[in-house]
C-alpha positions in Angstrom: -28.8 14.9 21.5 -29.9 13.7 17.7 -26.9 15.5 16.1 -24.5 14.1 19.1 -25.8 11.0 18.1 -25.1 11.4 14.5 -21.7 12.8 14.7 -20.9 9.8 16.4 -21.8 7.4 14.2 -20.6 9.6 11.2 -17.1 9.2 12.8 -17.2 5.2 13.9 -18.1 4.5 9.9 -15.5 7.5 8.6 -12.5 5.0 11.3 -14.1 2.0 10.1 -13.2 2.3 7.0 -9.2 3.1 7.4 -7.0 1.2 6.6 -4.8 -0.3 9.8 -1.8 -1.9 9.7 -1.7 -5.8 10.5 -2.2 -9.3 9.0 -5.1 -9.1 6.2 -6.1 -13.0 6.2 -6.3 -15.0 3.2 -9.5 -14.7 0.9 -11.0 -15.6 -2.2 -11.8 -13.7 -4.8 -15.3 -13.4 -6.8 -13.7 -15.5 -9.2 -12.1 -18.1 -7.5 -8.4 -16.7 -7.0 -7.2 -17.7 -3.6 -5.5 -14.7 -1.7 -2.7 -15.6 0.6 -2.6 -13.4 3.8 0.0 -10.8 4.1 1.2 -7.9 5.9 -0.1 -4.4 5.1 1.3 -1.2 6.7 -0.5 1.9 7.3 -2.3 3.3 4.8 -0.8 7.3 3.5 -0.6 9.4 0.4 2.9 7.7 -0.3 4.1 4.1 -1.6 7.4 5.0 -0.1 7.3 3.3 3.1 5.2 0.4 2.1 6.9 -2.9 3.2 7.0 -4.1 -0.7 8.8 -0.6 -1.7 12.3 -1.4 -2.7 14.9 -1.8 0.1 12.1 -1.2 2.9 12.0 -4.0 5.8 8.9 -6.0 6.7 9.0 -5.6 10.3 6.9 -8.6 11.0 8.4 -11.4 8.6 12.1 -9.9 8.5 12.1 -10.0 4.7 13.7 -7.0 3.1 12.5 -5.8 -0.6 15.9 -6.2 -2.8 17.2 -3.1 -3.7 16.6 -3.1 -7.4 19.6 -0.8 -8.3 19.1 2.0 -10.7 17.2 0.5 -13.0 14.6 3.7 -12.3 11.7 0.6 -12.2 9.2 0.5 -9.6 6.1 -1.4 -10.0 4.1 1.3 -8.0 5.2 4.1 -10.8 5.6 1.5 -14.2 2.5 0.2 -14.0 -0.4 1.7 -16.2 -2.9 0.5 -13.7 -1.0 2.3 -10.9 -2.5 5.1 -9.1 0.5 6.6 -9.3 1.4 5.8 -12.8 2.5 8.7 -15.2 3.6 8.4 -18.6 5.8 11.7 -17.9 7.8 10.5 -15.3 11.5 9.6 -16.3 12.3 6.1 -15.9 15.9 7.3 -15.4 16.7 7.4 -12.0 19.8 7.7 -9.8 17.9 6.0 -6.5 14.7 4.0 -6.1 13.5 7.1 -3.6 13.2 9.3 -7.0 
């Protein structure tokens, strides 16, 4: 009954923690920044579908991310404080899904 008990909680705290998709509200930040609430989608192992990627469609607000062209820029891959940043990867591209 103990380890029933435990795997339980072990898996609320393990869904807890996931990220949902929805309206995050506004916060502020430990240093004052205000935070406007947004929109988040899902959370994956891709930036692809994320409402902010290029050309994808926020289905709650309507707003569409401009297609930026092929410029090969994406602030999810140019930036060195990306996750998915690599100083490797070509900034040459013939589509923003590259």
């Amino acid at each position: 009954m103990k380890l029933i008990k435990s795997a339980l909680l072990v898996a609320f705290i393990s869904l807890s923690f996931q990220s949902i998709a929805g309206y995050v509200n506004g916060y502020t930040k430990s240093n004052g920044t205000y935070v406007n609430g947004y929109y988040r989608s899902d959370s994956n192992n891709t930036v692809r579908d994320n409402y902010s990627y290029s050309g994808n469609t926020n289905p709650y607000t309507g707003n569409t991310n401009p297609y930026t062209g092929n410029t090969g820029s994406n602030k999810y891959y140019d930036s060195p404080s990306s996750d998915y940043y690599s100083p490797y990867r070509s900034k040459q591209s013939s589509s923003p899904w590259d």
